[in-house]
N, C-alpha and C positions, 0 to 999 in steps of 0.2 A: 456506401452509406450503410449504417446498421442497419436492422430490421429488428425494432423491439418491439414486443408482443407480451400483452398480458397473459401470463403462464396459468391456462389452467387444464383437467385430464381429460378435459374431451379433442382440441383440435393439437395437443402434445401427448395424447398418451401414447405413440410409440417414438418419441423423444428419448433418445441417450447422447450423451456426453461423454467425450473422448476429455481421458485426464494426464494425459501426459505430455511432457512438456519438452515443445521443440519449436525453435524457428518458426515453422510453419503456421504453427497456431499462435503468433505473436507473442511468443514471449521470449524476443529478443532485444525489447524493450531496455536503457540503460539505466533506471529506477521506477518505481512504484511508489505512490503515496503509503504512506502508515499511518496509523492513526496510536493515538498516547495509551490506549491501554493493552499495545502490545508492543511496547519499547523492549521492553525486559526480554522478549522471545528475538526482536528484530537487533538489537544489540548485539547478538552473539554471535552472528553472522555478518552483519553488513553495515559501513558505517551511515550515519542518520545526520541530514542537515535539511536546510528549509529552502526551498526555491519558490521565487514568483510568481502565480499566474500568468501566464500571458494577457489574459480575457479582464480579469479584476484586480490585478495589483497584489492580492493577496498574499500573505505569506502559509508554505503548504509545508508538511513534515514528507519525506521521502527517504525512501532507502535506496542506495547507489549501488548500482551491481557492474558498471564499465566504465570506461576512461573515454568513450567514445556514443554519439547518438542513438547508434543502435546496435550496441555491444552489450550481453551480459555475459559475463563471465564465469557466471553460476552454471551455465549451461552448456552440458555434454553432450555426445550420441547417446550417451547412458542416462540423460536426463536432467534434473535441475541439483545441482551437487549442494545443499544445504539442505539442513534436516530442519529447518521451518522458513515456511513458504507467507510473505506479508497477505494479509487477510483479502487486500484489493488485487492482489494476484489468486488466490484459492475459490473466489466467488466466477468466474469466469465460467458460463459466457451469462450468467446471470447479476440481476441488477436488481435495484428497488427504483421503483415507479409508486406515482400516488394516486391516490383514488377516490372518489368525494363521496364523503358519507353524511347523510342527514339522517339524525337523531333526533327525536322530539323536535323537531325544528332548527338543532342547531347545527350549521352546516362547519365542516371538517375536513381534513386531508389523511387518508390513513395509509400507509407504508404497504405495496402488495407487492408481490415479485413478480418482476418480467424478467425475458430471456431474448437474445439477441439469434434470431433464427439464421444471421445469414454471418457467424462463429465459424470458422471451418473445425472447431468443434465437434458441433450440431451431427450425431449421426442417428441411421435410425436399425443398425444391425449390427454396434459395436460400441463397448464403454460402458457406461455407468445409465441405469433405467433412472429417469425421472419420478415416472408413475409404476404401482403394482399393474397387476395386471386386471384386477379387479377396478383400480383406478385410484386407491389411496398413494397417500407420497410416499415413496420409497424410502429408504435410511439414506441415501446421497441428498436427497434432497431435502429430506428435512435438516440435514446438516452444513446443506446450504444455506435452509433460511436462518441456520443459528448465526453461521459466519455476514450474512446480511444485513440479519439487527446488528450485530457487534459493528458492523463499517457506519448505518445509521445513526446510531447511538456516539460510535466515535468523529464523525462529525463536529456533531456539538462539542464534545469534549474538548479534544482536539484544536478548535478555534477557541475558545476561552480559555484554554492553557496558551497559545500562541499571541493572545491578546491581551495575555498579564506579561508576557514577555516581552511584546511593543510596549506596554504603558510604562515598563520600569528602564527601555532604549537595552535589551539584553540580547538582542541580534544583530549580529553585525556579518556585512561582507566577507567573505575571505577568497582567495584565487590559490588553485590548488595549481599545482606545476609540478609534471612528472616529467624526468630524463627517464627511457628505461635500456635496457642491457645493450641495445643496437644505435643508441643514439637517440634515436627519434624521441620527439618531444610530444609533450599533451599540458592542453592548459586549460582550466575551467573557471571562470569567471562568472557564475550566474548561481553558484552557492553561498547559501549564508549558514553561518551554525552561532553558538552560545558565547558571549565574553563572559571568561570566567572570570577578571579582573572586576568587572562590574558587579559579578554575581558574588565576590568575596565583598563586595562594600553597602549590599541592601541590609536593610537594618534589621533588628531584631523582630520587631512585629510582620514585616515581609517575609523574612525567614519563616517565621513561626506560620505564616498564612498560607506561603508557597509546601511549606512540609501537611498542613492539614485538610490540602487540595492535592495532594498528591504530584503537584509539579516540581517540588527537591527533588526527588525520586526521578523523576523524567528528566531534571535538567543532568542529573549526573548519571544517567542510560544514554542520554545526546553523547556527552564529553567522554563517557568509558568506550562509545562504539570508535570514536576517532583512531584509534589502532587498526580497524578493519584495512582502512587505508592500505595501508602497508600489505594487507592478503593482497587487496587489489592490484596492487603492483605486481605482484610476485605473481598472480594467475596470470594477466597479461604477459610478463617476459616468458613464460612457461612455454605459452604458444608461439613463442619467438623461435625456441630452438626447433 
């Protein structure tokens, strides 16, 4: 079970974070959520399609790093072999938690960061310092909390762009099926990504609406990542020979 903890420099000030990335510290994980205002960075590396909730039905953006449950493929003894890492992978082993604030009387929710102490992360004589030593945030971590609002803030984003894309029926199923070098077969049936046949027949004023929300842009970051695919392939048979 986690163990989250509101982060603050008295009972974490000698809290560091271990930043490198291996198995051990889970991230052997076979995608990560992304969120829409880092398509353009996630594109270049990995392809991008929308799966499920299990819990809520919802439909989510993720980037696919294996052909298998708890396969990534990004990842060497040498480390995570992509030069940009998705935002909900880089916040690790911290989170946003919320916190109630009363204002004049009016009661609120405001965004603070927590941290998951039981991370095999979490060290307290190696990695990345939390706090100075005096007690203020270190440069790691206030650069956490940038990469936290960003996941916060894409959130929202993120589900209102996925929600113009149910309202107009522009997600649909697809089953991906790989043969690779040895035979063996992979099948994945629980992704969804963009019909582009749909998206060639929305009309002018959608076009015009989807381009000044910035989801044109995002729907053809979805459609330009689908080549990644094919790296996929190619890392997996790698490990064949």
């Amino acid at each position: 079970m986690p163990n989250h903890q509101l982060l603050d420099n008295i009972n974490h000030k000698d809290v560091h974070v271990i930043t490198q990335h291996t198995p051990e510290f889970g991230d052997n994980s076979s995608y990560s959520h992304v969120f829409l205002s880092e398509f353009r960075d996630v594109q270049a590396h990995y392809p991008i399609f929308f799966q499920k909730n299990a819990q809520t039905g919802q439909f989510e953006a993720i980037a696919l790093f294996g052909l298998a449950g708890e396969e990534n493929l990004f990842l060497t003894d040498a480390g995570w072999q992509a030069s940009y890492l998705p935002l909900s992978i880089q916040r690790r082993p911290f989170l946003i938690g919320f916190q109630e604030s009363n204002e004049d009387g009016v009661i609120s929710e405001e965004p603070v960061i927590h941290i998951d102490m039981d991370s095999p992360r979490i060290s307290y004589n190696q990695g990345e310092a939390v706090f100075l030593p005096q007690g203020g945030q270190s440069p790691y971590l206030q650069q956490m909390s940038t990469t936290l609002m960003a996941i916060h803030q894409g959130h929202q984003q993120t589900q209102a762009f996925i929600d113009s894309l149910q309202q107009h029926d522009l997600i649909e199923s697809v089953e991906i099926k790989v043969t690779l070098d040895d035979d063996s077969k992979h099948a994945m049936n629980f992704l969804y990504t963009i019909n582009e046949e749909k998206v060639a027949q929305l009309s002018d004023q959608v076009v015009a609406d989807f381009h000044r929300l910035g989801y044109l842009k995002a729907i053809h970051m979805i459609l330009a990542s689908m080549p990644n695919m094919s790296h996929l392939i190619a890392l997996k048979n790698r490990l064949l020979k």
